[in-house]
C-alpha positions in Angstrom: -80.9 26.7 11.9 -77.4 27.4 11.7 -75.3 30.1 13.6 -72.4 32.9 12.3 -69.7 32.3 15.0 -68.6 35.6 14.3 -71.7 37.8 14.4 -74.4 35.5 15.5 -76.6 36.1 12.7 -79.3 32.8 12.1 -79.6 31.2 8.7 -81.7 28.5 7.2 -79.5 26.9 4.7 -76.0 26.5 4.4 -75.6 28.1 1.1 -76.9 31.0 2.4 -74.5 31.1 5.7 -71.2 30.4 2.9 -72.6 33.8 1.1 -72.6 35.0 4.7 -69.7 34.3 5.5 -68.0 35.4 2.0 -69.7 38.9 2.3 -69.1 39.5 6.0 -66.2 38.1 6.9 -62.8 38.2 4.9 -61.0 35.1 6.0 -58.2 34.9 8.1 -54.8 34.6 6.8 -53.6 31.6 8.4 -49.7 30.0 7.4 -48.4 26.6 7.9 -46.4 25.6 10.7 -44.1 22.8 9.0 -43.1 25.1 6.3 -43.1 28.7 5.1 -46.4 28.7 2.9 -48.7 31.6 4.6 -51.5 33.8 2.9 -54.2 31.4 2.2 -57.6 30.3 3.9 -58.4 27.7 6.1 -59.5 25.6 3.9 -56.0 25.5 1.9 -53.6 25.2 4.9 -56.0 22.2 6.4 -56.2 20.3 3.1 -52.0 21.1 3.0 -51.5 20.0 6.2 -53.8 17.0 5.6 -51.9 16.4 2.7 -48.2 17.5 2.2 -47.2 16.5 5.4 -49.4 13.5 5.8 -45.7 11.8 6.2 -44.6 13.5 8.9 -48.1 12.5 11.0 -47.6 9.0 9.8 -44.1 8.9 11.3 -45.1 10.8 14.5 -48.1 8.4 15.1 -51.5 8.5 15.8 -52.9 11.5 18.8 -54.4 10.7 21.7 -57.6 9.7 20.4 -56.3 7.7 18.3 -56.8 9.8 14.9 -53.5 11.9 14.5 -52.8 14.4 11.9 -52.8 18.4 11.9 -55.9 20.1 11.7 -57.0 23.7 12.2 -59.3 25.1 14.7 -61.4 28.4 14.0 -60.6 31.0 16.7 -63.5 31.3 19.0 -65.4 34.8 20.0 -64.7 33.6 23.5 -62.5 36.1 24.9 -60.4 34.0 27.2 -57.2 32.0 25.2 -57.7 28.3 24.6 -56.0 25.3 23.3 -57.9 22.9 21.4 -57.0 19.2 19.4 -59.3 18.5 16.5 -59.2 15.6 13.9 -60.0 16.9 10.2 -59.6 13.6 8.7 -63.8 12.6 8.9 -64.7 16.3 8.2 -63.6 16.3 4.2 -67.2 17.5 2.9 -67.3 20.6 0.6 -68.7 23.1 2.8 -68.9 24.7 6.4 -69.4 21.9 9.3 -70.0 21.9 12.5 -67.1 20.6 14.7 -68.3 18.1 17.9 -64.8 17.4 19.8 -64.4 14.5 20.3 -68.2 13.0 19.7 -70.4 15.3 20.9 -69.7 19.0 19.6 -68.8 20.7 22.2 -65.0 20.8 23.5 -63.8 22.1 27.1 -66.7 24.1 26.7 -66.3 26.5 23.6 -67.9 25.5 20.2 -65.6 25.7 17.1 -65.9 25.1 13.4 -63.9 23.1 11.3 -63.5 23.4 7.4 -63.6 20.1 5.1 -62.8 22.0 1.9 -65.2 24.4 1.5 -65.4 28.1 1.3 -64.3 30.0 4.3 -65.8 33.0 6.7 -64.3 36.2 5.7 -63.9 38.7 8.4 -63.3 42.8 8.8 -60.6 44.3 8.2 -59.0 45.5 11.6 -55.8 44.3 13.4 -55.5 41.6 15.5 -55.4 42.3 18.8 -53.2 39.9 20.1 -50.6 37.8 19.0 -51.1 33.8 17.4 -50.1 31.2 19.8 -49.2 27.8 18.4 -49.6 25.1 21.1 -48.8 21.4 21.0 -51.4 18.9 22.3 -49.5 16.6 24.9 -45.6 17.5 24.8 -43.1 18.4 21.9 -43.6 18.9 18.5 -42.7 15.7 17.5 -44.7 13.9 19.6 -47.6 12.3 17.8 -50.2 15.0 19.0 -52.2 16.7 16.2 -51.2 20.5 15.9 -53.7 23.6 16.7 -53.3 26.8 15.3 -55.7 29.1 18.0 -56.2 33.0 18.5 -56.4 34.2 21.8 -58.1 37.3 21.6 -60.4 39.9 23.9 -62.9 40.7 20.9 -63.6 39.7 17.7 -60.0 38.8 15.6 -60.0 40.5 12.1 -57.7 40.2 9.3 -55.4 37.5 8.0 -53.6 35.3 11.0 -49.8 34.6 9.9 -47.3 32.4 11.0 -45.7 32.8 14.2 -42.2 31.7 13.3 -42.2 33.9 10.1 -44.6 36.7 9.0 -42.2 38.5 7.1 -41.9 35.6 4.4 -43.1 36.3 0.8 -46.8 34.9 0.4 -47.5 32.1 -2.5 -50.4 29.1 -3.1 -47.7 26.5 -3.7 -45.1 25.5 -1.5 -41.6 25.8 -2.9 -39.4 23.3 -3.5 -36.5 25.2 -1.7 -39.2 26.3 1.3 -40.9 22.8 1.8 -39.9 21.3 4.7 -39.1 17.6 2.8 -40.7 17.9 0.3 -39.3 18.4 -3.4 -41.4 19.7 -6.7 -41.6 16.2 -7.7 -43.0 14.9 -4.4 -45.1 17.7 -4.4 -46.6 17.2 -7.6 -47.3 13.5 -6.7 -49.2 15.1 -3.3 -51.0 17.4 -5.0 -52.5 15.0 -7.4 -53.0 12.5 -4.7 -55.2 14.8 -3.1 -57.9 13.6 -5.8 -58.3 10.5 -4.6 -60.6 11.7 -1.7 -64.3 10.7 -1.5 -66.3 12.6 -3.6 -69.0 14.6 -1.4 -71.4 17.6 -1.6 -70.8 19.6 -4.8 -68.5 18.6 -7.5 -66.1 19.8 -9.6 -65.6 18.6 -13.1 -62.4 19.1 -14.9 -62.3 21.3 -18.1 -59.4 19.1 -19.6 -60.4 15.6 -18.8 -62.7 13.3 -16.9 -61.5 14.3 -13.3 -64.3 14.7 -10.7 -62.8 17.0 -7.8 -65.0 17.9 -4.4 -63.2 21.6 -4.1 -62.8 24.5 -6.5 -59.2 25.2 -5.4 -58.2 20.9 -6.0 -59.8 21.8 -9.5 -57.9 24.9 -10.1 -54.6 23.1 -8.8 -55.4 20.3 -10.8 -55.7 22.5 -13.7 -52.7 24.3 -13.7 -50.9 21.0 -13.1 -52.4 20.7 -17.0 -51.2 24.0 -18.0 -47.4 22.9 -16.2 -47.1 20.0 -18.1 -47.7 21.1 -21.7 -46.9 24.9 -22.1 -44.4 27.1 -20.4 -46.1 30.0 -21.4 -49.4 28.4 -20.0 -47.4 28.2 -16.7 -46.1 32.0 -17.0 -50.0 32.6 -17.3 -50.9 30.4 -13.9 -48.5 31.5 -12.1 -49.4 35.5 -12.4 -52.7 33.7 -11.3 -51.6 32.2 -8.4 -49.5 35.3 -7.3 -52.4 37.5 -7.7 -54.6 35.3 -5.6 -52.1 35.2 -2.8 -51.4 39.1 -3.1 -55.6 39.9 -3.0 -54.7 38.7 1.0 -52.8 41.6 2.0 -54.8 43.9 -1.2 -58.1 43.6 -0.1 -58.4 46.7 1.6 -56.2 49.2 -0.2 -58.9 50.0 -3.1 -56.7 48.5 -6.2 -57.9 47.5 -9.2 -56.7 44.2 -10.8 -56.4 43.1 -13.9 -56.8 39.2 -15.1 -53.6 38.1 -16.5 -56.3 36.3 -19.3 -58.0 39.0 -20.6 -58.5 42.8 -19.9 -61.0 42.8 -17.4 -60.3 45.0 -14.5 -61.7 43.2 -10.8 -62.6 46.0 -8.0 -61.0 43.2 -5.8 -58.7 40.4 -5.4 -62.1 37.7 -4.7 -63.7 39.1 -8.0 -60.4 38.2 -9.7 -60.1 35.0 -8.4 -63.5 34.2 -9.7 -63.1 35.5 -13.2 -60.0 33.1 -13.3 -61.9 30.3 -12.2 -64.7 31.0 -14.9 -62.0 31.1 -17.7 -60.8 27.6 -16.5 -64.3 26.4 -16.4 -64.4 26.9 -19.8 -61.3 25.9 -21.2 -60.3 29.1 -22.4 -56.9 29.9 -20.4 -55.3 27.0 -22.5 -55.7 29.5 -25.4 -55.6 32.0 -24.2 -52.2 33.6 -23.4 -52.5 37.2 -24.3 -54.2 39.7 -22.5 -56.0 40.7 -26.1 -57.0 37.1 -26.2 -61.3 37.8 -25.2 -61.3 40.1 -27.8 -60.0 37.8 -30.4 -62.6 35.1 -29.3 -65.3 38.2 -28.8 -64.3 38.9 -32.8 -64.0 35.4 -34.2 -67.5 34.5 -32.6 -69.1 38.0 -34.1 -67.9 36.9 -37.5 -69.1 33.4 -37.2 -72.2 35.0 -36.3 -72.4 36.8 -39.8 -71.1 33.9 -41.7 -74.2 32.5 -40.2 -76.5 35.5 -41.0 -75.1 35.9 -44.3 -75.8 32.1 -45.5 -79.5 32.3 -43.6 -80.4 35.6 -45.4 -79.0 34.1 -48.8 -80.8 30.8 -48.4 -84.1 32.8 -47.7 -83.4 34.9 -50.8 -83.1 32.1 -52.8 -86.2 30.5 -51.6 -87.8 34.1 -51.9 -86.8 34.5 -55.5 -88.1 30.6 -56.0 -91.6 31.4 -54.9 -91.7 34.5 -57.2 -90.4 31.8 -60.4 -93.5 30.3 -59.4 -95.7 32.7 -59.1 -95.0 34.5 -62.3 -94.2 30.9 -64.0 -90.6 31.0 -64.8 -90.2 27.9 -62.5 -89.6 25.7 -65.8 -92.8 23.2 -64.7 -94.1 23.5 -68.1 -96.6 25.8 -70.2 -100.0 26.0 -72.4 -99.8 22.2 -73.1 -98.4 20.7 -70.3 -101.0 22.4 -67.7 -104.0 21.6 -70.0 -103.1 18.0 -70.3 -101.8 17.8 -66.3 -105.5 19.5 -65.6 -107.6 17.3 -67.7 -106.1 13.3 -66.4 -106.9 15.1 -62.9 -110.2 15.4 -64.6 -110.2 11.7 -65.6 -108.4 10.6 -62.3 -112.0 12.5 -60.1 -114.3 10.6 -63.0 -115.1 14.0 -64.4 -114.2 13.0 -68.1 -113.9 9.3 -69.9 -111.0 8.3 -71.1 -112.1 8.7 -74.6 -113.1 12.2 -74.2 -109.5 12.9 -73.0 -107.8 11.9 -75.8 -110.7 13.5 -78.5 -109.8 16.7 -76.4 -106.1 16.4 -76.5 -106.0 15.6 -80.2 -108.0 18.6 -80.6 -105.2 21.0 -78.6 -102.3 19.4 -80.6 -103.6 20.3 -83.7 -104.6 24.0 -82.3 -101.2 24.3 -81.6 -99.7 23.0 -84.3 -101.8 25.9 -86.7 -101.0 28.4 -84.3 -104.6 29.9 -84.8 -106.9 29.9 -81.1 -109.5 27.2 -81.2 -111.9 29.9 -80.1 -113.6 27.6 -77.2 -113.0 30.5 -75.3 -114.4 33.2 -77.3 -117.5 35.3 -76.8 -118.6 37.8 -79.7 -121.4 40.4 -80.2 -120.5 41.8 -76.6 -120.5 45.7 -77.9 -123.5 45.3 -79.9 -125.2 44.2 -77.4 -124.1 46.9 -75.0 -125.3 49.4 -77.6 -128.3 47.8 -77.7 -128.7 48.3 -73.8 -127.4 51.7 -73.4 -130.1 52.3 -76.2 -132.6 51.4 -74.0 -131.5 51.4 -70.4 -129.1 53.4 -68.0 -131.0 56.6 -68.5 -129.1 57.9 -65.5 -126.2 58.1 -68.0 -125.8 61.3 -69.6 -123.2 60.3 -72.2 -121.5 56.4 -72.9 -118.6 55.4 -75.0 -117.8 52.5 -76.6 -115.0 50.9 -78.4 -115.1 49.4 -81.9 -116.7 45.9 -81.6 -114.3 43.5 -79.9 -114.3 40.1 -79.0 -114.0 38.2 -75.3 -111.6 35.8 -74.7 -111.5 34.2 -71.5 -108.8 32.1 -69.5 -109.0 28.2 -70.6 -107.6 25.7 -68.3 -104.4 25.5 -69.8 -103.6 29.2 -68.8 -105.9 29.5 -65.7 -103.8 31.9 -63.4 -101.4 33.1 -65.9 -102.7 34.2 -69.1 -104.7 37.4 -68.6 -101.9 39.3 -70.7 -102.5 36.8 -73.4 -106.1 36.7 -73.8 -106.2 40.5 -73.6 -104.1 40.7 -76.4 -106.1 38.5 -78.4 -109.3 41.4 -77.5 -107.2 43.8 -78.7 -106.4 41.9 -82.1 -110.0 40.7 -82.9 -110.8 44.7 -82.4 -108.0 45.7 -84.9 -109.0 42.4 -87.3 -112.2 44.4 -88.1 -111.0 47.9 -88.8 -109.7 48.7 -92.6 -106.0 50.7 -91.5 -105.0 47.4 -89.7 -105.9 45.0 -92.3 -102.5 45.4 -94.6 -100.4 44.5 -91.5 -102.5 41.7 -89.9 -103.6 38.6 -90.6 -107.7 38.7 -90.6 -109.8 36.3 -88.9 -106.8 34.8 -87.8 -106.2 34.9 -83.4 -102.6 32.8 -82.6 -103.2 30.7 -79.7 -101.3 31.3 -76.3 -98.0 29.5 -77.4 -98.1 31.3 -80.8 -98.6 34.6 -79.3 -95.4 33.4 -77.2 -93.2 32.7 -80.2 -94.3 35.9 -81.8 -92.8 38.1 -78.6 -89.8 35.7 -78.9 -89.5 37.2 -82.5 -89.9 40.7 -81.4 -87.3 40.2 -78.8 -84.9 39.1 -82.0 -85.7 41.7 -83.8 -84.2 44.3 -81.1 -86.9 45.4 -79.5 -87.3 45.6 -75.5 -84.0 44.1 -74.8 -84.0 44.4 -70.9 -87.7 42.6 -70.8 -86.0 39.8 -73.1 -82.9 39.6 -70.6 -85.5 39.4 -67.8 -87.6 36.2 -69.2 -83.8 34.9 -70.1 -85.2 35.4 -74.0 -87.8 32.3 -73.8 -91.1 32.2 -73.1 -92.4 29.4 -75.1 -93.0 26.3 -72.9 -93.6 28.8 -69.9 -96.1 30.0 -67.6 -94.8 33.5 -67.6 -96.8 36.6 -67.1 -96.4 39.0 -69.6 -97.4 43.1 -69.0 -97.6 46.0 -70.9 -94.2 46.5 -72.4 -94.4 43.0 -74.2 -97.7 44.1 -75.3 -96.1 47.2 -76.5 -92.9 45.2 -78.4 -95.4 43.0 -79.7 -97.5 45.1 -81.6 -94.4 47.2 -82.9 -93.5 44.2 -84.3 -96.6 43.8 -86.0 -95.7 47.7 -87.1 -98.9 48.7 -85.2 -98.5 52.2 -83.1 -98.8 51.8 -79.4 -97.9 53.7 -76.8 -97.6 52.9 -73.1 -98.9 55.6 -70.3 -97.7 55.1 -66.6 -99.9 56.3 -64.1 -97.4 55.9 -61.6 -99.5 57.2 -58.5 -102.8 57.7 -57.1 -104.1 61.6 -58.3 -107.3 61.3 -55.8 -108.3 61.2 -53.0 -108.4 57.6 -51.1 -105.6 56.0 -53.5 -107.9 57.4 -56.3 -106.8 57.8 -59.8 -109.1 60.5 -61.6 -106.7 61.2 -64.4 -106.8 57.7 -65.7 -110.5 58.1 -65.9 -110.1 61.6 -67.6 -107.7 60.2 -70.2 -109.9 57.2 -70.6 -112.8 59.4 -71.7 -110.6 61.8 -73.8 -109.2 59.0 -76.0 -113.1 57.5 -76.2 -114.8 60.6 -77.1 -112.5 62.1 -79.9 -113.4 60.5 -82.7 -116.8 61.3 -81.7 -119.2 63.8 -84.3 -117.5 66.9 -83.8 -119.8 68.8 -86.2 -123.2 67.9 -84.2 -124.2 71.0 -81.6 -125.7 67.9 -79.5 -123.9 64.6 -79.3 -125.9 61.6 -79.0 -125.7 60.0 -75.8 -124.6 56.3 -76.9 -122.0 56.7 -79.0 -119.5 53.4 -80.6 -116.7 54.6 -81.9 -114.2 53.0 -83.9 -111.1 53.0 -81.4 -109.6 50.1 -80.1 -109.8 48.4 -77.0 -107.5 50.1 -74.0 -104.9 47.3 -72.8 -105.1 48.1 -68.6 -102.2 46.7 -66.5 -102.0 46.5 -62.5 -100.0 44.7 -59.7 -100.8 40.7 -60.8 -103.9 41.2 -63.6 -104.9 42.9 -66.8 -108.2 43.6 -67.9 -109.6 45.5 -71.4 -111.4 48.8 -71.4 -114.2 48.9 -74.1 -116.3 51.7 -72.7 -116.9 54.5 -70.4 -120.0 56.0 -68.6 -120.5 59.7 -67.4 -123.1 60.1 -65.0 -125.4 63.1 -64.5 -123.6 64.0 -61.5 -120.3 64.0 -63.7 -118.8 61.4 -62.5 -116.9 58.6 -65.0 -117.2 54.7 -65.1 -115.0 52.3 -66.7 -116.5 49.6 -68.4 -114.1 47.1 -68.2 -114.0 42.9 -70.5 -112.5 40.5 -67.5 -110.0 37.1 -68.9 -110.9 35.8 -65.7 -115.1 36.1 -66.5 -116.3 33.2 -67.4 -118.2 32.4 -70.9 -121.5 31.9 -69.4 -121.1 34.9 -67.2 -120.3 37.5 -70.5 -122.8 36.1 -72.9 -125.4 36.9 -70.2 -125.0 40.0 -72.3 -127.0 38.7 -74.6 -129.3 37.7 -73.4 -132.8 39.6 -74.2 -133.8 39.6 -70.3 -133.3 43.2 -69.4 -132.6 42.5 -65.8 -129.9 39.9 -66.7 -128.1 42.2 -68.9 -128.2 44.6 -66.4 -126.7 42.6 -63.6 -123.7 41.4 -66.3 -123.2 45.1 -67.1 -122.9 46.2 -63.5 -120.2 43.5 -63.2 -118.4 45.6 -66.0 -118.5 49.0 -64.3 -115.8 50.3 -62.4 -116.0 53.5 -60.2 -112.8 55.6 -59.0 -113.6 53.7 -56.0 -113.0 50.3 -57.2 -109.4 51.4 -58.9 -107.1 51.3 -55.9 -104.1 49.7 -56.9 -100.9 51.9 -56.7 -99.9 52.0 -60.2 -101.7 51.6 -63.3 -100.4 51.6 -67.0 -102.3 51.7 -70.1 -101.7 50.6 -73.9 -103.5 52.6 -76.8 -103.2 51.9 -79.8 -103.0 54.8 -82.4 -102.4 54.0 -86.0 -100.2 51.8 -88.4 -96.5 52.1 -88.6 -94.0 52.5 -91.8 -90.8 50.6 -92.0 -88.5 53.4 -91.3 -91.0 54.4 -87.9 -90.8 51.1 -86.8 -87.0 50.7 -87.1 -86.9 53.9 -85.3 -89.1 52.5 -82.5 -86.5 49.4 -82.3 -83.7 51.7 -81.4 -85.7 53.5 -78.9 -86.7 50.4 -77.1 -83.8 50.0 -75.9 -84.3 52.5 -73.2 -88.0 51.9 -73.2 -89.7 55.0 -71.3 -93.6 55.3 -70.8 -95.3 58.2 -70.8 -95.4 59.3 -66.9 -98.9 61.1 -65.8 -99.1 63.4 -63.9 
């Protein structure tokens, strides 16, 4: 447990009673006796005493009990004067000690403290109450005896003790060449850094400029200016602003100024604060750049920039590997097309034992020459799927009031050399076994004959020459053979123009329901469906297959092919809708004479208002045959290609 000599407050640990002391107690001003330096602590005027005129106690000789030198005594609470002789030269641990005399700590009597280089009890701010008496121990000055510096005082001594033999002298940290009592700036440069060489003990210091290990803050911040001495004199006009403002915050720290560090702007509410802040900007290195007062702000604004340098090339190397994934995703990553996936996905077919070797290559001789004619080998293909729905309506769904069909049309499913990718594809091929069949189309297409995936490729590349959609072309860089690109509606749309076949595109940009609904696509899909029905009849039947085409439906990520729609006896409307991603087994259980297997594949076709919830939705129809001078007209208006916006 240790005891404040000033107020007798207990503490446990000796960091606590420093803080004590620093918040309690300003310290008293003490000054040297053997020359004219005054205003600092107790710890600086012991380790200078100690130290700049550790010649003069050589010469004098050793004290009484045989360990000479100066040393400093705190001024006791006792109220009675007294003259004491204590040896510093064993007390040089960082921190407050306990003094014991001669051996055993307590001296004529009175207990005192002695400093070995650490921080200092600070004490109120009041006047002294009688005056500083310097004593000699055993005889004159001269005379070997270690020097005291006591207060003899009634009550508690506050503020800063001076010098006896001159209080009026101007305060500084350093001793001047011209005030040193034999001692020049060289010699006290060669003290001062001799002062280093002292055991290291307690807490330690580590020098900011080089590998020096120092046991005090104030040998560091000496130390350190000796660095900023020796290489700028700027640097030296900066320390020594410092050093005057920490030997002015003695005789300051009651008058309620402000002070400003002479390294940045920061204003200190006191003279301790100030020194602090000093000592933090030569803990890390920054007073050897910094020489203006503007000079934080600078490194405030040089670290903020590097900070958005380093933002910038984070958010740009995200967005690069952002814009990477969606390549790959939508198969503009250049890792190959039709051919390469269906060859990479049959050897992983051979490599699990799934397929023989000899099958492999009987199945890839097969695909080259598919792609060589152009023409879809039609392993994919499923027909008779609208007679057969005829057939069903016919006999089921009598909860349906009226159904619509589309001309008959063909199913093409996904293969697995366009698994994931080719929905757009394969519903184009729907659409063009529809139109195949149906006597307007016939003069402009090709009949019997689907392209295959690549050729269906080549023939929007050919669109894309001929003018039409020139911002989708600039979007899939004008290639899309030897691709996994998705294509949507608009290439669907340039494509058939090409083929001088009239399409139109309808945006239904947002839901017009109730729950992300979209009602008026399901109006619109029944008005297209139902007017080519028989007009003149008072009663239409309630199956009816007309002869439009297939719709082409786009969302977010997949296309499907309306070929149908239901309205129930309660009015609503169902979609009946050909999937790319069904497989074949799963559509020609449409045809099968099972009544309850047809009806489960059928209820895989409907769609409700319900199960439309995407965001957007757009739609191609496909209305008629188009003259060379329409379709030329269509190529100039493609180039700021609009659909039609409902609502």
């Amino acid at each position: 447990m240790l005891t404040c000599e000033f107020c007798g407050e207990e503490l446990m640990l000796e960091e606590d009673m420093k803080t004590h002391l620093l918040l309690s107690h300003l310290e008293n001003d003490m000054g040297c006796t053997l020359c004219s330096w005054s205003g600092v602590t107790y710890d600086e005027l012991s380790f200078h005493i100690n130290t700049t005129h550790k010649e003069k106690q050589d010469h004098d000789g050793r004290g009484a009990e045989g360990r000479g030198g100066h040393s400093l005594v705190r001024p006791s609470s006792s109220p009675t004067p007294t003259t004491t002789i204590v040896d510093n030269h064993c007390k040089q641990d960082i921190g407050l000690s306990r003094s014991e005399g001669s051996e055993g700590g307590v001296d004529n009597g009175n207990r005192f403290d002695t400093i070995g280089g650490g921080v200092s009890p600070r004490t109120s701010n009041s006047t002294l109450e009688s005056k500083e008496q310097i004593t000699e121990a055993g005889g004159e000055f001269g005379g070997g005896r270690a020097v005291a510096i006591v207060v003899s005082t009634s009550s508690v001594s506050t503020g800063f003790l001076r010098s006896a033999q001159d209080s009026s002298r101007p305060t500084s940290r350093h001793c001047n060449a011209e005030e040193s009592v034999g001692v020049g700036s060289a010699e006290h440069t060669k003290v001062k850094q001799k002062r280093f060489s002292s055991p290291l003990k307690g807490k330690r210091f580590s020098c900011p400029m080089c590998a020096l290990v120092c046991t005090d803050a104030f040998i560091l911040q000496e130390h350190v200016e000796l660095h900023l001495l020796e290489e700028s004199p700027a640097e030296e006009v900066v320390l020594g602003a410092t050093s005057s403002t920490e030997a002015a915050s003695s005789s300051n720290s009651s008058s309620g100024k402000s002070y400003e560090c002479p390294l940045c702007s920061v204003v200190c509410g006191d003279c301790y604060s100030l020194q602090e802040h000093v000592e933090l900007h030569l803990d890390y290195g920054t007073a050897t750049s910094a020489v203006s007062p503007g000079s934080d702000l600078r490194l405030a604004r040089r670290l903020q920039e590097e900070e958005k340098q380093r933002r910038k090339e984070q958010e740009a190397k995200q967005e690069a590997e952002e814009f990477k994934k969606l390549q790959r995703q939508f198969g503009v990553d250049g890792r190959g097309g039709y051919r390469k996936q269906m060859e990479r996905t049959m050897e992983k077919a051979v490599s699990r034992g799934v397929m023989v070797p000899a099958h492999f290559h009987n199945k890839r001789d097969e695909m080259m020459e598919a792609l060589a004619s152009g023409v879809d080998d039609g392993r994919t293909r499923t027909q008779g799927v609208l007679g057969a729905l005829y057939v069903y309506y016919q006999r089921e769904a009598r909860d349906c009031v009226h159904v619509w069909l589309s001309a008959d049309t063909d199913h093409y499913c996904s293969s697995e050399g366009d698994k994931g990718w080719g929905c757009g594809y394969r519903n184009f091929q729907m659409l063009l076994s529809s139109l195949q069949r149906m006597e307007p189309y016939t003069t402009c297409l090709s009949e019997g004959s689907v392209p295959s995936i690549p050729q269906v490729q080549v023939l929007i590349e050919g669109a894309w020459r001929e003018g039409l959609d020139p911002q989708g072309a600039t979007h899939f860089n004008q290639r899309l053979q030897g691709t996994r690109a998705w294509i949507g509606a608009t290439e669907i749309y340039a494509l058939c123009t090409s083929l001088r076949v009239s399409a139109r595109v309808l945006d239904f940009h947002q839901p017009t329901g109730p729950g992300d609904t979209h009602p008026r696509l399901f109006d619109w899909v029944k008005q297209y469906f139902s007017q080519t029905a028989t007009r003149g009849a008072r009663l239409p039947p309630r199956v009816v297959q007309t002869t439009q085409p297939p719709l082409y439906l786009q969302h977010q990520g997949h296309s499907r092919s309306i070929v149908g729609v239901e309205q129930k006896k309660n009015g609503s409307l169902c979609l009946l809708l050909l999937d790319p991603g069904c497989t074949p087994g799963d559509v020609r259980k449409l045809l099968s004479q099972d009544g309850s297997t047809v009806s489960t594949a059928v209820c895989r076709m409907r769609k409700f208002p319900g199960n439309l919830k995407h965001r957007q939705y757009q739609v191609v129809a496909v209305e008629g045959v188009l003259s060379p001078v329409e379709k030329q007209t269509r190529i100039l208006n493609s180039r700021t290609l609009q659909a039609e916006r409902i609502p």
